[in-house]
C-alpha positions as CSV (number, residue, x, y, z in Angstrom):
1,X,-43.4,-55.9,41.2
2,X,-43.3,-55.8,37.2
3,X,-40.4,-53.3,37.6
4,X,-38.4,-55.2,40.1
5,X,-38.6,-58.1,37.8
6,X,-37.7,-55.9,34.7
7,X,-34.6,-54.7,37.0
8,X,-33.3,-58.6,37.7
9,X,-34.3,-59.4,34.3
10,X,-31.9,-56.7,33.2
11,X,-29.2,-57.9,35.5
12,X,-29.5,-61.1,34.7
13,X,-29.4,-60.5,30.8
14,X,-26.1,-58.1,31.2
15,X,-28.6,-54.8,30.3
16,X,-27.9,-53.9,33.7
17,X,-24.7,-54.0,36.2
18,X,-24.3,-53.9,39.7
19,X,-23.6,-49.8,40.2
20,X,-26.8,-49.4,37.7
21,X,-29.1,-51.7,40.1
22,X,-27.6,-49.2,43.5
23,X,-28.7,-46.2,42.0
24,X,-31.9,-47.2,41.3
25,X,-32.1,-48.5,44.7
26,X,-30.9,-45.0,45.8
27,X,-33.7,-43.2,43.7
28,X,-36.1,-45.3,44.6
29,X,-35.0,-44.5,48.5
30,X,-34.7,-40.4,47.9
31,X,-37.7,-41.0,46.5
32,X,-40.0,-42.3,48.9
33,X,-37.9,-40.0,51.3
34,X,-39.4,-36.6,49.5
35,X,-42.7,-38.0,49.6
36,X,-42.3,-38.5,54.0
37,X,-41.2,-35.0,54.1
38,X,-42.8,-32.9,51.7
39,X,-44.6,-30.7,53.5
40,X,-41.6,-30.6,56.3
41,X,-39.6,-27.9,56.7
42,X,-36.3,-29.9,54.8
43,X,-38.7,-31.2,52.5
44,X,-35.8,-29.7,50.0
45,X,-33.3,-31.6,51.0
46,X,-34.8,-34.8,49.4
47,X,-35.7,-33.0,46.2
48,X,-32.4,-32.2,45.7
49,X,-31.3,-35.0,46.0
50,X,-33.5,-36.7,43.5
51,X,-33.1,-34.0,41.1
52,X,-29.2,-34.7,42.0
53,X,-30.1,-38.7,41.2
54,X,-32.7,-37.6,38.4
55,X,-29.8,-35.7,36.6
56,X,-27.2,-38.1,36.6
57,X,-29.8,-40.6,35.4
58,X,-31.4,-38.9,32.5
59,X,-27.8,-37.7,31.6
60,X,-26.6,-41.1,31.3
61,X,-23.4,-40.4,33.7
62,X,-24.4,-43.7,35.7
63,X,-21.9,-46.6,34.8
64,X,-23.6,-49.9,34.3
65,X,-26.6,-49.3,32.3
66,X,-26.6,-50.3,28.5
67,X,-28.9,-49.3,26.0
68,X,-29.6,-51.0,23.5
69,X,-30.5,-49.4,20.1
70,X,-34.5,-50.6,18.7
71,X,-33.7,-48.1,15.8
72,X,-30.4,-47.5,14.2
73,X,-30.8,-44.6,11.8
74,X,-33.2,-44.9,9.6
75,X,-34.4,-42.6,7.4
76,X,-38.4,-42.6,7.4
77,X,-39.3,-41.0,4.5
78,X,-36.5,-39.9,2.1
79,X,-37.0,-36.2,3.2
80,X,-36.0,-36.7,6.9
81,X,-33.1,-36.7,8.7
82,X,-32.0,-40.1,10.4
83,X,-33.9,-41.2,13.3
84,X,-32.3,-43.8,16.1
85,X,-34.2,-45.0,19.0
86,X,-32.2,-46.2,22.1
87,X,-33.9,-48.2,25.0
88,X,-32.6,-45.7,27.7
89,X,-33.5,-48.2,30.9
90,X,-31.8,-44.9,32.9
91,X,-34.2,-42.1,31.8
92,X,-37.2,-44.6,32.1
93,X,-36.3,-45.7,35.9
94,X,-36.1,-42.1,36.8
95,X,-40.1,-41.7,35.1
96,X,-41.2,-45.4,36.4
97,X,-40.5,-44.1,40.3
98,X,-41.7,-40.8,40.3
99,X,-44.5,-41.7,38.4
100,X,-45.3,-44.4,41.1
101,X,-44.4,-42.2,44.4
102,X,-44.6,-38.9,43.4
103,X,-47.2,-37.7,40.9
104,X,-51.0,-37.0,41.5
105,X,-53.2,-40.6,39.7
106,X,-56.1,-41.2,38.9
107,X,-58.5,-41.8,41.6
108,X,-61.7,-44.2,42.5
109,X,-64.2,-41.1,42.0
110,X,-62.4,-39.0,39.5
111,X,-65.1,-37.4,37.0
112,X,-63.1,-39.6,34.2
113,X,-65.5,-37.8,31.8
114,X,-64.8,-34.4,32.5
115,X,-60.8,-35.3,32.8
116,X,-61.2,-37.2,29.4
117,X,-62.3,-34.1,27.6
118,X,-60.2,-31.5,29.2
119,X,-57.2,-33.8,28.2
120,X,-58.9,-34.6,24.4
121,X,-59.0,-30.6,24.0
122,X,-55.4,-30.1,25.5
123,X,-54.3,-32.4,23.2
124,X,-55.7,-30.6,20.2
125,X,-54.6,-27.5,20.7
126,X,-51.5,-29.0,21.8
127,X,-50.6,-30.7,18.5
128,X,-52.4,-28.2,15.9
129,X,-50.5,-25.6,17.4
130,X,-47.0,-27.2,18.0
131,X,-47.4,-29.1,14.4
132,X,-48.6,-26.1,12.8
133,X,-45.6,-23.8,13.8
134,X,-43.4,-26.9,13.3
135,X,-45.0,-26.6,9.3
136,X,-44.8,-23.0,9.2
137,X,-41.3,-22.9,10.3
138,X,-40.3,-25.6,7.6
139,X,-39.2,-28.3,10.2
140,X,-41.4,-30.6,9.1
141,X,-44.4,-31.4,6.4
142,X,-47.4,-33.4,6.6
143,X,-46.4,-36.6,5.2
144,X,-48.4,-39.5,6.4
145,X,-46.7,-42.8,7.1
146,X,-46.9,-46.3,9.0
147,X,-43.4,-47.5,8.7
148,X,-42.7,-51.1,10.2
149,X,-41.3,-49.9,13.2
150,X,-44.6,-47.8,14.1
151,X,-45.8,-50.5,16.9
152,X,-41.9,-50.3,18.7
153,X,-42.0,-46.7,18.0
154,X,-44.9,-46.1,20.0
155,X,-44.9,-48.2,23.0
156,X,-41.0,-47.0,23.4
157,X,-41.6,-43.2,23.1
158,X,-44.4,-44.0,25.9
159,X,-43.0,-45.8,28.3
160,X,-39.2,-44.2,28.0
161,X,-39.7,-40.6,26.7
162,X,-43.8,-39.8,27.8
163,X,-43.9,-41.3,31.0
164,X,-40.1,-40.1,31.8
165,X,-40.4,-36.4,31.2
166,X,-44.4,-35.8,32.0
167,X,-43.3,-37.6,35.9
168,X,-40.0,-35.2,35.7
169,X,-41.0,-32.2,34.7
170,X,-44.8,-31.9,36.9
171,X,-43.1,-33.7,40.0
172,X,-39.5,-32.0,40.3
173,X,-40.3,-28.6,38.5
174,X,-44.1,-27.7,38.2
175,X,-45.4,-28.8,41.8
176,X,-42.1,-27.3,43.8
177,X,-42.6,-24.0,41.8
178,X,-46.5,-24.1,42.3
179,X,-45.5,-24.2,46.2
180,X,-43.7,-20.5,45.6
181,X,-44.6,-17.1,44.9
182,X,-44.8,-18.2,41.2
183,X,-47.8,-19.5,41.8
184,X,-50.2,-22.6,39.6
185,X,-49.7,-20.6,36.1
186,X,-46.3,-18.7,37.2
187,X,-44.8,-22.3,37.6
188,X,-47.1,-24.0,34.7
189,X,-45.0,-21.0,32.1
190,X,-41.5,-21.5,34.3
191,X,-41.9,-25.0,33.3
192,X,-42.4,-24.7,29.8
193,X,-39.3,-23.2,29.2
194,X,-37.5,-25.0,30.8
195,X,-39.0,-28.3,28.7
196,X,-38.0,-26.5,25.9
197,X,-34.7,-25.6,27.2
198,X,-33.9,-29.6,28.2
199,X,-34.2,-29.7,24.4
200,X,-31.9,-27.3,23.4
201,X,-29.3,-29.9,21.4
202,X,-31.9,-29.8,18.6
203,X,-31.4,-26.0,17.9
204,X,-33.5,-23.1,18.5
205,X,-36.5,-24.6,16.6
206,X,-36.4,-27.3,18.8
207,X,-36.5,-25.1,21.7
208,X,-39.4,-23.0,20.6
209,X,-41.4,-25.9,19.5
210,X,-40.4,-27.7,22.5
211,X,-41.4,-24.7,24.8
212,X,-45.1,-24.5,23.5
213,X,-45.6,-27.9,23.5
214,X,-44.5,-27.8,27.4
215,X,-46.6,-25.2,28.2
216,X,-49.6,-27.7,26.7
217,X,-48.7,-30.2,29.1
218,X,-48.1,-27.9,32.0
219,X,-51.5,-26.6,31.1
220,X,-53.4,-29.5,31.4
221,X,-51.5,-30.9,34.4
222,X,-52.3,-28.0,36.3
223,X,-56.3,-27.9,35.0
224,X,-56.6,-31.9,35.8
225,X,-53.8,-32.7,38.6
226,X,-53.4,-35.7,37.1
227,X,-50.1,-37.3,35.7
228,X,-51.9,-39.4,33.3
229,X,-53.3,-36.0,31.3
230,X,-50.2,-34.4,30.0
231,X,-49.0,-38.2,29.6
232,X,-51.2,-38.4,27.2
233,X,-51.3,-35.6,25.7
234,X,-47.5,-35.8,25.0
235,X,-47.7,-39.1,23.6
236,X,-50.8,-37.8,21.5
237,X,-48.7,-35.5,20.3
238,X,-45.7,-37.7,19.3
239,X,-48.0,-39.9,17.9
240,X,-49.0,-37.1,15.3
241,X,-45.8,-36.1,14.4
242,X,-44.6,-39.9,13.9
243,X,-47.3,-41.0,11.7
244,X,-48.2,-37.3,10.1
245,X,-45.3,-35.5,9.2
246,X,-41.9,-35.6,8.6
247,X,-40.0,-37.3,11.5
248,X,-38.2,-36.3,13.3
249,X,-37.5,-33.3,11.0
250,X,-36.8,-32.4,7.5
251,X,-32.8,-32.9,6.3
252,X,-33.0,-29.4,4.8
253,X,-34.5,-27.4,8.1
């Protein structure tokens, strides 16, 4: 309900046009479809066609969404390259419905103990290691901050980047390959590179950095089967990087 009113709220505010509101409705539809039919034998079918609808989404090639910009190039710390923050209402529609239809939640019964502290030590090893290569490589360097825009910051990169890819990448790419000869761990590594291939515009250091933190989240995913573990663990380690080191990366690397 909170989404469909964000949806007319966005219509009814100009954030959001006509052709934007369809292919949501579409999404939403291919969606629910997959979810009928996923152990059918054209359970493929539908996930193509929500990888189809998922692409053109994430890509931003649907007419009638636009996002705003919450941070127009600012410089956090004199050392770091300019940083601008967009609210991408396409990427986190795409997140928002497969979090809600597709992926595995939290249950009434869950050992929330035990899923707390396998997703506390993914998260660690997660960010020491992805941080620490990050250092080593000269990307970034610890450099500890609380800008003014750290509260935006946050609750944006959750909602529109951690929520988005984490629901993408276990529900359209980990699970399907888990289902083939790949196997849990075959598909938890396939999956990891290809989270550090998505980010492949910010160079080959992006790539690599973006690959091993993938494999973190794939990890824990697979260990929990819960969405909300490598959703945190993602946004843990964002969080690190924002308010630790140099973000997003030094000018110089």
């Amino acid at each position: 309900m909170l989404y469909a009113a964000a949806v007319m709220a966005g219509l009814v505010e100009g954030v959001l046009l006509w052709p934007a509101v369809l292919a949501i409705v579409l999404l939403v539809a291919a969606a629910a479809w997959a979810v009928r039919v996923r152990e059918a034998p054209g359970s493929w079918l539908a996930t193509a066609l929500v990888l189809a609808l998922r692409a053109a989404l994430v890509l931003h090639q649907v007419p009638g969404f636009h996002s705003p910009v919450s941070i127009d190039a600012v410089r956090f710390t004199p050392d770091a390259l300019p940083f601008t923050q967009r609210l991408n209402f396409d990427k986190g529609s795409v997140g928002l419905v497969l979090l809600a239809l597709l992926a595995p939640r939290l249950r009434r019964g869950d050992a929330l103990g035990s899923l707390a502290a396998t997703t506390a030590v993914a998260w660690l090893f997660t960010t020491c290691a992805v941080l620490g290569l990050a250092t080593a490589m000269g990307v970034v360097q610890p450099d500890f901050k609380l800008p003014e825009q750290t509260r935006q910051f946050l609750l944006v990169n959750l909602l529109l980047t951690c929520v988005a890819e984490q629901a993408l990448f276990r529900t359209l790419v980990q699970d399907p390959l888990r289902r083939t000869r790949a196997g849990p761990w075959g598909a938890a590594v396939l999956s990891a590179l290809l989270f550090g291939a998505a980010h492949a515009a910010g160079g080959a250091p992006m790539v690599l950095l973006s690959a091993l933190a993938g494999l973190g989240h794939a990890w824990v995913y697979e260990r929990t089967r819960r969405i909300e573990a490598p959703i945190l663990v993602h946004f843990g380690l964002n969080a690190a990087h924002f308010l630790g080191f140099t973000y997003p990366a030094l000018a110089l690397s």
